[in-house]
VOPAGU-2260 file (C-alpha; in pm, 1 decimal, decimal comma):
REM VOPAGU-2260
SITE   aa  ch    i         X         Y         Z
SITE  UNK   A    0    -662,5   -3845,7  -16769,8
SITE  UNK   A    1    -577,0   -3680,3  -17084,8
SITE  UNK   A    2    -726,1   -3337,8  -16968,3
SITE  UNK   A    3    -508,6   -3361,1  -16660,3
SITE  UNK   A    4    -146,4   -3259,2  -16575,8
SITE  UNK   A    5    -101,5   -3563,8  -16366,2
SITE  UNK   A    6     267,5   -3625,1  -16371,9
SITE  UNK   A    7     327,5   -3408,5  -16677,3
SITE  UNK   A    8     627,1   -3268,7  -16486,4
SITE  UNK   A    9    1025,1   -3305,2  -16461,8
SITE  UNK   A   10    1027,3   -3453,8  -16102,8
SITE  UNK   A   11     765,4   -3718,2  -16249,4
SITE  UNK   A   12     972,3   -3779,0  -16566,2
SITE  UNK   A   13    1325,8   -3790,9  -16410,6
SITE  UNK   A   14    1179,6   -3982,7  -16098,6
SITE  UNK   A   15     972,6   -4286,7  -16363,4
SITE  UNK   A   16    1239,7   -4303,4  -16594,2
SITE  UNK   A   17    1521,9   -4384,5  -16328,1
SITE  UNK   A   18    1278,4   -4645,7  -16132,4
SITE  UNK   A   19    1230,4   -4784,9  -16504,5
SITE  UNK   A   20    1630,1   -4823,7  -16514,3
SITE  UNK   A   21    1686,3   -4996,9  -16217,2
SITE  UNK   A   22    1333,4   -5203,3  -16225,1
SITE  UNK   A   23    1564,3   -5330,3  -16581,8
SITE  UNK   A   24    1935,1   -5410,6  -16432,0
SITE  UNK   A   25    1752,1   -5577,7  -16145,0
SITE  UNK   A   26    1494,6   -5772,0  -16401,9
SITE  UNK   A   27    1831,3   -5872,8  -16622,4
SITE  UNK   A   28    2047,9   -5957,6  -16273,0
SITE  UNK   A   29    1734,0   -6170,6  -16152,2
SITE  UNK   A   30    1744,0   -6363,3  -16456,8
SITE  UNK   A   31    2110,9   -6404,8  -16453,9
SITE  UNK   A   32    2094,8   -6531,2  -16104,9
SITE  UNK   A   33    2318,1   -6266,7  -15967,4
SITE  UNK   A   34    2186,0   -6158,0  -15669,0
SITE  UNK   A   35    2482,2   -5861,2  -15622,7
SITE  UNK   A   36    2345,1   -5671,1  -15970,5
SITE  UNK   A   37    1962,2   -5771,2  -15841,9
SITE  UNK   A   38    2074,1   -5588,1  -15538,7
SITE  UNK   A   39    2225,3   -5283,9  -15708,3
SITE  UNK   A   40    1901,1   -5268,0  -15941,2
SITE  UNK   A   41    1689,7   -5235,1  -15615,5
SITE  UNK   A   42    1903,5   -4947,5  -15504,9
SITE  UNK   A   43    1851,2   -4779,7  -15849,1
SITE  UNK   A   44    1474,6   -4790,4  -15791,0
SITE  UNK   A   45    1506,4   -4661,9  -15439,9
SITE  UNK   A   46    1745,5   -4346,4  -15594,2
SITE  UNK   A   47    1441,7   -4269,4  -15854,2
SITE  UNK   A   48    1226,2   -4228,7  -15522,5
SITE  UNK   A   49    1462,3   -4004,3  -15374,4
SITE  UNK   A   50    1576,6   -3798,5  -15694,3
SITE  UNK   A   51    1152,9   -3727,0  -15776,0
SITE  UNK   A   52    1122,0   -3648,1  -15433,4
SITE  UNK   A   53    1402,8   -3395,5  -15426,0
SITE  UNK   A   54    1337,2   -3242,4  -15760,2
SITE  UNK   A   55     956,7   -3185,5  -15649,2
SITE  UNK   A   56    1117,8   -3038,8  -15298,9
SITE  UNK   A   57    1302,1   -2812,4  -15545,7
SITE  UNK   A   58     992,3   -2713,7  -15742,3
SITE  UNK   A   59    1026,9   -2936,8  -16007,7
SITE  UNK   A   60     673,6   -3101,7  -15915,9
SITE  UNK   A   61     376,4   -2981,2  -15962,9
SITE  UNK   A   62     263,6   -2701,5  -15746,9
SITE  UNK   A   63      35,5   -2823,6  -15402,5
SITE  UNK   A   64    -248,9   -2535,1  -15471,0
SITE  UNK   A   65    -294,2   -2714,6  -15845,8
SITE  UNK   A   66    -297,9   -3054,9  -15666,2
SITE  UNK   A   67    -552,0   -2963,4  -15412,1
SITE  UNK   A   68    -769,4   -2799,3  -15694,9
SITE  UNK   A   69    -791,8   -3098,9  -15881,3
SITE  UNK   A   70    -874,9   -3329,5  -15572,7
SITE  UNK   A   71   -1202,3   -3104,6  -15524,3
SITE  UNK   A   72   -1521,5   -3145,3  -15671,5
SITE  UNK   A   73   -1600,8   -2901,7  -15978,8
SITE  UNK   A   74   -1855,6   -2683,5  -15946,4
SITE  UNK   A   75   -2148,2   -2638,3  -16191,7
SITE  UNK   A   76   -2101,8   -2360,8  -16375,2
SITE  UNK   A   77   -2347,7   -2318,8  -16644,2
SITE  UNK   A   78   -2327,3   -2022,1  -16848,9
SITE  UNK   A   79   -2614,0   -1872,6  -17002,1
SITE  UNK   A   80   -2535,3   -1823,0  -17413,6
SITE  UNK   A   81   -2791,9   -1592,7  -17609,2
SITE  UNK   A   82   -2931,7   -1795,8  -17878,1
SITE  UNK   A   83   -2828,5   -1675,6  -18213,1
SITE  UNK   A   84   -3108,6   -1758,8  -18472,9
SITE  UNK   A   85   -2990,9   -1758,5  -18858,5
SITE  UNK   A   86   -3240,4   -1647,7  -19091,6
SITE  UNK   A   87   -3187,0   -1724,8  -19478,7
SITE  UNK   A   88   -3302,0   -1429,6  -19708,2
């Protein structure tokens, strides 16, 4: 995954780290046993949905044509180097 771009973009960062947020207020209001903050930490995550999704709408994303690229197989391509021989005088 390290050669791709997969998420390597500001939709995906904005979108992660504000699911992250609320996926914590709702973890701390869960273990408070206050189900009005668990609530409100549920509609966090929801926003991060929307917020990635607009930002890719936007452009933020990554582009579909580099998506599509990466979903298809990669051809063989071989090329042909000359072979470089060393001689030691």
């Amino acid at each position: 995954m390290a050669g791709s771009s997969h998420g390597h973009t500001p939709a995906a960062w904005t979108g992660v780290t504000i699911v992250f947020i609320g996926f914590c207020i709702a973890g701390v209001f869960m273990v408070a046993a206050n189900p009005l903050g668990f609530w409100g930490g549920i509609v966090v995550i929801l926003l991060g949905g929307v917020v990635g999704g607009a930002m890719k709408a936007a452009g933020l994303g990554m582009p579909k044509e580099s998506a599509q690229l990466r979903t298809q197989p990669a051809a063989a391509t071989a090329t042909a180097q000359p072979a470089t021989a060393e001689t030691s005088a």
